[in-house]
N, C-alpha and C positions, 0 to 999 in steps of 0.2 A: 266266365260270366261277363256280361255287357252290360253297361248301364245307358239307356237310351230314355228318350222324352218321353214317347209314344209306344208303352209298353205292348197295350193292347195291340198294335197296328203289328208290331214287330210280333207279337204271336199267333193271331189272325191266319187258319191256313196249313200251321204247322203240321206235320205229320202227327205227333203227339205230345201233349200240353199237360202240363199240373196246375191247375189255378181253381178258383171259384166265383172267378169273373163271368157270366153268363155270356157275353160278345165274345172274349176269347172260348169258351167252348162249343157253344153255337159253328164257331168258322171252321173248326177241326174236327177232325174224323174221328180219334182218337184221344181221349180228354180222361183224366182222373181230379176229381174234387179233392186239392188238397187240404182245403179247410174242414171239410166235414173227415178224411181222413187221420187228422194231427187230432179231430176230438174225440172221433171215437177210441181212437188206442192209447194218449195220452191224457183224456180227460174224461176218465170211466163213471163218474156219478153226473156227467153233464146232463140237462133237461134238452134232450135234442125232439122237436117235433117234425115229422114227415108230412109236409102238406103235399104232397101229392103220391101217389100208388106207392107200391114197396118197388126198391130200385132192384 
C-alpha cells in the first residue's frame, strides 16, 4: 500500500481499479464499484436506488 497526494492521478489508467470515484473509473478499462459492492453484501436492508439502466 502507498499513500500518495493525488490519488486519483495515481489510479487514472490502471489496468484494474476498485473505487467509486467516477474519474478514476472513466480512465480504466477495468473498474469494480467498491462502494456500491461493500453495500450490497454488507448492508442488506439498505435503500440503494439505480438511476440509471440495470448494470
Amino acid at each position: 500500500m502507498e499513500m500518495v497526494p493525488d490519488a486519483d492521478r495515481a489510479l487514472k489508467g490502471r489496468e484494474l481499479v476498485a473505487s467509486a470515484d467516477a474519474v478514476v473509473i472513466d480512465g480504466s478499462p477495468r473498474w469494480c464499484n467498491l462502494a456500491r459492492t461493500i453495500m450490497e453484501q454488507d448492508v442488506p436492508g439498505a435503500w440503494i436506488v439505480r438511476l440509471a439502466g440495470e448494470p
